[in-house]
C-alpha positions in Angstrom: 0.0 0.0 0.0 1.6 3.1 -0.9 1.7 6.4 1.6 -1.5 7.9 -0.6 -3.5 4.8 -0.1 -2.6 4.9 4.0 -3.9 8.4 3.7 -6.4 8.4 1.7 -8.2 6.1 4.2 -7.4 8.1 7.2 -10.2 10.8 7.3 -10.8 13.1 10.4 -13.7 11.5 11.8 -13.6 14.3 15.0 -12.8 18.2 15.3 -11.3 19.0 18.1 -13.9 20.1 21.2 -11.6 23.9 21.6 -12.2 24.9 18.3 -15.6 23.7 17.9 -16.2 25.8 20.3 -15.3 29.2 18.7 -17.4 28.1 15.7 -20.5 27.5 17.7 -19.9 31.8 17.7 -19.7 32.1 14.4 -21.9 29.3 12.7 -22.1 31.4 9.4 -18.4 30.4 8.8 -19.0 27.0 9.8 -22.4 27.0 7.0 -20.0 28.6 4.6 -16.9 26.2 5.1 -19.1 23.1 5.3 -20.2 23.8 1.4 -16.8 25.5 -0.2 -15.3 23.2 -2.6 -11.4 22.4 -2.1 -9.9 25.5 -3.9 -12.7 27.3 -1.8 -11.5 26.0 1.8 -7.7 26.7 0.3 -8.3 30.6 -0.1 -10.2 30.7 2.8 -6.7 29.1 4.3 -4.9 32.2 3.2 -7.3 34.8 3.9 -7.3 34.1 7.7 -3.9 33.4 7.7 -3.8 37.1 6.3 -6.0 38.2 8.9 -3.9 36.4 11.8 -0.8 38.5 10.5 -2.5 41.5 10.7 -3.8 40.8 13.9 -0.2 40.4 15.4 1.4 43.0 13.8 -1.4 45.1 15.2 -0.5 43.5 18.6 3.1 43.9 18.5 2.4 48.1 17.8 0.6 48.5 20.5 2.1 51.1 23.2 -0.1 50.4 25.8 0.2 46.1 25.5 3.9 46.5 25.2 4.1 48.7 28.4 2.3 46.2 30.4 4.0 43.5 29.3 7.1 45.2 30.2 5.8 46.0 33.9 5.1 42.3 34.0 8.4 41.2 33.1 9.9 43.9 35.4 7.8 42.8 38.7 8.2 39.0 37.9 11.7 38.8 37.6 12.4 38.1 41.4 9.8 34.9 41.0 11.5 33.8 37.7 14.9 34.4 39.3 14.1 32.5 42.4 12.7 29.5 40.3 16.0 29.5 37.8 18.0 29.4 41.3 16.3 26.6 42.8 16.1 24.8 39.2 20.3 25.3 38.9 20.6 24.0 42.4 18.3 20.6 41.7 21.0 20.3 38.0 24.0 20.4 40.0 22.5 17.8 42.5 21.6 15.7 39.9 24.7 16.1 38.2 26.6 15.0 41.3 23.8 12.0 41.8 24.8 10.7 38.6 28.5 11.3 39.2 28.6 9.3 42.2 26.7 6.3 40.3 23.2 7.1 41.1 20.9 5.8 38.5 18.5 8.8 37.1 16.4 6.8 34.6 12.6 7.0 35.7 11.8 4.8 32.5 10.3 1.4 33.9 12.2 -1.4 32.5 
């Protein structure tokens, strides 16, 4: 059987329960994407994928986002600090585990 064959027998049966959500708010799409032909569902493809790249470009201009997120990453540096400390003490520990003969495979055999 060649790849084609494997594939061509393999058709989504399910859509995943987080996105059907979202379409539930727009059912018009969902009305619209149920009927389009292939070439149809291909531009419709590009077009949102259009749309998502405007979108973040939008996002990445924006003063006001990019201010918070900078407060954000200013007041939770002490947390991520802490956890890189306490994640650079449990490496070395490890590393000396190993280096005295420890075993640190958690695979079950």
């Amino acid at each position: 059987m060649s790849k084609s064959d494997k594939t061509d027998n393999m058709q989504p049966t399910t859509f995943d329960e987080k996105w059907a959500k979202v379409l539930k708010e727009i059912p018009e799409f969902k009305e619209t994407a149920d009927a389009a032909s292939t070439d149809e569902l291909k531009k419709i493809i590009v077009t949102c994928e259009g749309n998502i790249y405007t979108v973040d470009k939008e996002k990445s201009e924006d003063v006001k986002l990019n201010a918070a997120k900078e407060i954000v990453k200013e007041l939770s540096a002490p947390y991520r600090d802490a956890v890189k400390i306490q994640t650079a003490k449990i490496k070395y520990a490890l590393f000396l585990l190993e280096g005295q003969g420890v075993d640190l495979n958690n695979k079950d055999d």
